[in-house]
N, C-alpha and C positions, 0 to 999 in steps of 0.2 A: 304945229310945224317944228319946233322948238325941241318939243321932247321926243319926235320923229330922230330928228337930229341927231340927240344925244344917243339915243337907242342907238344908232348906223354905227356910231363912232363907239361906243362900247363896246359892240360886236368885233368891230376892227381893231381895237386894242387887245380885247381875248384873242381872237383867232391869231393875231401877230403873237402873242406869248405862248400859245399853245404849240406853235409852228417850230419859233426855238426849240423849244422842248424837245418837240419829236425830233426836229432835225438831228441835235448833238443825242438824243438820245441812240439813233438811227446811224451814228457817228463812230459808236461805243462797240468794241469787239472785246469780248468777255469782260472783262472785271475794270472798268472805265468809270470816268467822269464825265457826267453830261449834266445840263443847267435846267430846273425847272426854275422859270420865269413866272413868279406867284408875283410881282406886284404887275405887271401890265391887266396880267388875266382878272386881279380885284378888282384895280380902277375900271376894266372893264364891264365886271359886272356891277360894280356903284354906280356906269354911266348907265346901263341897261336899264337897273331899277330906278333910278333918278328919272332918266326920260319915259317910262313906263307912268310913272306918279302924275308927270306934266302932265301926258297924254290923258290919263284919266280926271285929273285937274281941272283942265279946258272941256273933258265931252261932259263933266257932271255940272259947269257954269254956263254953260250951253242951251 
């Protein structure tokens, strides 16, 4: 349940940085500034594999 968890909330931390991104990127009329958002999208995906590990953790003590 645990690393169910953490995977959901991973996902929702990538998808929110990724969104940034495209937003200001989307924002940007020729030669502009727009934000990629690389720590949300990391922590994102260390919560992914983190709760991936649990997940597998728990089905191999099982």
């Amino acid at each position: 349940m645990r690393g169910r968890r953490c995977v959901e909330l991973g996902v929702v931390w990538f998808i929110g940085g990724l969104l940034v991104a495209v937003v200001t990127f989307g924002q940007v009329q020729g030669a502009g500034v727009y934000v990629v958002v690389w720590g949300p999208m990391l922590y994102g995906v260390h919560r992914m594999v983190s709760g991936l590990q649990l997940i597998k953790k728990s089905r191999g003590s099982s």
